[in-house]
C-alpha positions in Angstrom: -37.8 -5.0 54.1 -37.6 -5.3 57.9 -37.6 -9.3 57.5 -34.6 -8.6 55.4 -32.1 -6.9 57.8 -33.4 -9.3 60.9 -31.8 -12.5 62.6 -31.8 -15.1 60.4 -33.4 -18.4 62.4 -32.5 -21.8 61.2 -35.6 -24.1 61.3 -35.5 -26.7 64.3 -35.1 -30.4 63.2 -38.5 -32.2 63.6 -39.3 -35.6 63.5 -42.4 -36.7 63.2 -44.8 -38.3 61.6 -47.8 -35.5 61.9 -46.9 -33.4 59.5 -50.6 -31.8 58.5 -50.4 -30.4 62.4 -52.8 -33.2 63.8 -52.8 -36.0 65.8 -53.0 -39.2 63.8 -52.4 -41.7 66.8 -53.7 -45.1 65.5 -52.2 -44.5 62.3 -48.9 -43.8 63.5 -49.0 -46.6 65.5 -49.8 -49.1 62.5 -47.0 -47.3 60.6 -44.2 -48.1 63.4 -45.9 -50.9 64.0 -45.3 -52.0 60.0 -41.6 -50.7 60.0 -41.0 -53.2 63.5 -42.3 -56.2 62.1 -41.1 -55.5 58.1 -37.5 -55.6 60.7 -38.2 -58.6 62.6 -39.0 -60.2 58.8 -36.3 -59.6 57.1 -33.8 -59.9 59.5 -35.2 -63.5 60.7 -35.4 -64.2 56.9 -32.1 -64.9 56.6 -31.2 -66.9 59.4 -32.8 -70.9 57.8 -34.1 -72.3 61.1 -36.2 -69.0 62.4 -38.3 -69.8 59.0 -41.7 -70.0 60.5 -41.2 -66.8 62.3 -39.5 -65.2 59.4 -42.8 -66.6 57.8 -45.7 -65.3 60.0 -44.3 -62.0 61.1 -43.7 -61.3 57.1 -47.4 -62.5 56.4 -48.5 -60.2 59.0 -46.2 -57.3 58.2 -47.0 -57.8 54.6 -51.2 -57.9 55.3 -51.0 -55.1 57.9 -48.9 -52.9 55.8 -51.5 -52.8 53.1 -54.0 -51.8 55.3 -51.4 -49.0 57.5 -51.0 -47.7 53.4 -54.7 -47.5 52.9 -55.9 -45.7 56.3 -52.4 -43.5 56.5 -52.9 -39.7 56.4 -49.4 -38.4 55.8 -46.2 -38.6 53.3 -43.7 -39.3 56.4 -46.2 -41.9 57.5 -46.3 -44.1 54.1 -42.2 -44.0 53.7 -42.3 -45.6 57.1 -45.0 -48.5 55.9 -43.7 -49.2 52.4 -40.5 -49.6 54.4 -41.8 -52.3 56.6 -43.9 -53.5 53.7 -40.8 -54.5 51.7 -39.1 -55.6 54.9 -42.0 -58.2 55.7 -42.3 -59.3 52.0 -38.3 -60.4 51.9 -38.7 -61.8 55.0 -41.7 -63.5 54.0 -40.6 -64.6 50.7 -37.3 -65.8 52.4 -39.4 -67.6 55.7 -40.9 -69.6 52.7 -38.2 -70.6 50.5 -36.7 -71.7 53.7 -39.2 -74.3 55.2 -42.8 -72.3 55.0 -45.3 -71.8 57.8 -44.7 -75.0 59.3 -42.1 -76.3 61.8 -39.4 -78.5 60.0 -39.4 -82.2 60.7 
């Protein structure tokens, strides 16, 4: 019982995305990578003429983000992509209702 009468130790705040103890560099990358662009998607979605860009970044996002999700390793690593996945499909789906892939006239 000597774990019982001892200093009680709070467990320090960790973020990352590594949480089976190894390095997953290229996959970590693709997942920030994912979350930045899903971002840059939705928040260019909204605004009519950035449609093009609202477009391709969501395309890419979207594409990319299905691949981050199949090669990812970790549970904090696919929060992060099906973050940026959903991010890049509004943004997407938004870029296109708003004028496509192609600059307006």
């Amino acid at each position: 019982m000597r774990h019982a009468i001892g200093r009680a130790t709070r467990p320090r705040f960790n973020l990352t995305l590594n949480t089976d103890g190894r390095p997953h560099p290229l996959e970590n990358a693709l997942a920030v990578a994912t979350l930045v662009l899903g971002i840059a998607a939705f928040a260019t979605g909204f605004v009519v003429r950035a449609h093009m860009f609202a477009a391709w970044v969501g395309a890419i996002g979207f594409c990319g983000g299905l691949y981050a999700q199949f090669v990812s390793s970790t549970t904090p690593q696919r929060s992060l992509i099906i973050v940026g996945v959903v991010g890049s499909f509004v943004g997407l789906a938004l870029g296109i209702a708003h004028g496509g892939f192609v600059p307006a006239p």
